[in-house]
C-alpha positions as CSV (number, residue, x, y, z in Angstrom):
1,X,0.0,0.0,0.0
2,X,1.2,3.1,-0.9
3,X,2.1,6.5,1.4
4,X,0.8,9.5,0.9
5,X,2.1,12.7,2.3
6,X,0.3,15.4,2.7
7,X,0.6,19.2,4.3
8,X,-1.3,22.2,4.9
9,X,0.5,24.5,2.0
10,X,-0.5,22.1,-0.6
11,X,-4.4,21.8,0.3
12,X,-7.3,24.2,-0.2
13,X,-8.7,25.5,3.1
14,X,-12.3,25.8,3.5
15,X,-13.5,28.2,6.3
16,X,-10.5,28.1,7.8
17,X,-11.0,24.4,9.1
18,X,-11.4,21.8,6.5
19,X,-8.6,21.5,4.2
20,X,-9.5,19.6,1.1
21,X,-6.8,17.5,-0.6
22,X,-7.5,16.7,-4.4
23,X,-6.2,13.4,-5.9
24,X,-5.0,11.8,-9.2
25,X,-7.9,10.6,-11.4
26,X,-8.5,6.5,-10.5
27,X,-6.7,6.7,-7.2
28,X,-8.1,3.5,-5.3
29,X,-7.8,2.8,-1.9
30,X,-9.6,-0.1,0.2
31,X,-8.4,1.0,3.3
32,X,-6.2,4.2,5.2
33,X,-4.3,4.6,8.0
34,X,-2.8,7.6,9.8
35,X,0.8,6.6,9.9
36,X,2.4,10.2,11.1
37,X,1.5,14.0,11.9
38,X,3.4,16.8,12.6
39,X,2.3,19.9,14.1
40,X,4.7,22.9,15.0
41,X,4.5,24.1,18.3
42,X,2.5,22.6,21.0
43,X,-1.1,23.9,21.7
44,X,-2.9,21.9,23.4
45,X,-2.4,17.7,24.7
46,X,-4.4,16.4,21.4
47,X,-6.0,16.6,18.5
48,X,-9.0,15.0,17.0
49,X,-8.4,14.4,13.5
50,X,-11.4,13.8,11.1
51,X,-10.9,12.7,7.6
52,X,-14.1,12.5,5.1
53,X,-13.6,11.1,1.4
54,X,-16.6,11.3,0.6
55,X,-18.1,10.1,3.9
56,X,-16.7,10.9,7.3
57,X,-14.3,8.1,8.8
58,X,-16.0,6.7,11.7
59,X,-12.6,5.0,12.7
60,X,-13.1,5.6,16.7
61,X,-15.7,7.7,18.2
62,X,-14.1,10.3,20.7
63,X,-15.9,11.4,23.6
64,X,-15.7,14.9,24.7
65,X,-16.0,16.5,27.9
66,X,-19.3,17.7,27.9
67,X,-21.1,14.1,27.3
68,X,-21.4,14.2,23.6
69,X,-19.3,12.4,21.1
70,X,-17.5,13.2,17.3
71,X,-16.1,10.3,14.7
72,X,-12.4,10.5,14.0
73,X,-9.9,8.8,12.0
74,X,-7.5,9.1,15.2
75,X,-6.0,11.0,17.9
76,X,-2.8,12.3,18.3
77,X,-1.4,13.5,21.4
78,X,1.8,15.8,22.3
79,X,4.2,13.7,23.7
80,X,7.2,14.5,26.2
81,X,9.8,11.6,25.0
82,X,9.6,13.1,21.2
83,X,8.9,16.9,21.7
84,X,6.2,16.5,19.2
85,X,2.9,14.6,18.4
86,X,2.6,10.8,18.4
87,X,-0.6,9.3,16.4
88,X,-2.8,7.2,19.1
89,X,-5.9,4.5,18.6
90,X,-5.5,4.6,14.8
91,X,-5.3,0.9,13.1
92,X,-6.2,0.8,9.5
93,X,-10.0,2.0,9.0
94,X,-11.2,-1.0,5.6
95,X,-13.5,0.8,3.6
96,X,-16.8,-1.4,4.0
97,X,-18.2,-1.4,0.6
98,X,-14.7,-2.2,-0.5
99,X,-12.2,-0.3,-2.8
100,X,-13.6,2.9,-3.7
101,X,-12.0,5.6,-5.9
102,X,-10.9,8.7,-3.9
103,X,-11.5,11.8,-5.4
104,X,-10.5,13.8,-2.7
105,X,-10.1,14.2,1.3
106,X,-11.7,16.4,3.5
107,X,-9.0,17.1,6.8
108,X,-9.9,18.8,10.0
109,X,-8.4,18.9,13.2
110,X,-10.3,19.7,16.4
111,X,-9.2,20.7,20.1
112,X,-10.1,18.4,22.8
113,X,-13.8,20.3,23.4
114,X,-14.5,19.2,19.7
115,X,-14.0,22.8,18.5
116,X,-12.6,22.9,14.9
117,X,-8.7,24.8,14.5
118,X,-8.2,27.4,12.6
119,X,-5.0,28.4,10.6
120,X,-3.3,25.4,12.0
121,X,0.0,24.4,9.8
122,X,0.6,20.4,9.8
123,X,1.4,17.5,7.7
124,X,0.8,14.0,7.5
125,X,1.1,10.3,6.1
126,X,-1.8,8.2,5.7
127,X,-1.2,4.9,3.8
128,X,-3.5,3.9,1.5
């Protein structure tokens, strides 16, 4: 399966939040993982991070504080031992009706009260 890597200067931000990553024509994937994520600068412990392509990823379901709940791809959370963030509770999500052709992906990271960032500069691998 190949990797794709990904950052936030080569996507189209929408609202500030979603950043939409447009693929090759025919680019099939029956399943994705979050392999990696970088994010300068440490802002908060986590982030939720929600991939669509078409649908949203319902990889894990993360609960937030006040009771309710979002779907994610993953989490990733700052960690001391690498100065930087570590991807957490993110196996390979299998596409259910099987290989599908990806157009494009929808990325968005929220804090930790399920509030979408704004501006935030990151990159990624997901293997596909």
């Amino acid at each position: 399966m190949p990797l794709l890597s990904i950052d936030s200067s080569y996507t189209e931000c929408q609202g500030g939040t979603d950043f939409i990553v447009r693929l090759p024509e025919n680019f099939i994937a029956s399943q994705i993982t979050l392999v990696d994520v970088r994010v300068p600068g440490r802002t908060t412990p986590y982030y939720i991070v929600q991939l669509e392509c078409p649908d949203m990823i319902d990889h894990m379901i993360h609960l937030l504080g006040n009771g309710t709940a979002v779907p994610a791809l993953g989490k990733i959370r700052y960690s001391r031992e690498i100065q930087d963030y570590d991807v957490v509770g993110c196996g390979p999500y299998i596409f259910p009706t099987g290989p599908i052709n990806l157009r494009q992906l929808r990325i968005r990271f929220l804090l930790p009260n399920g509030i979408p960032v704004k501006g935030l500069e990151w990159n990624m691998v997901l293997r596909v």
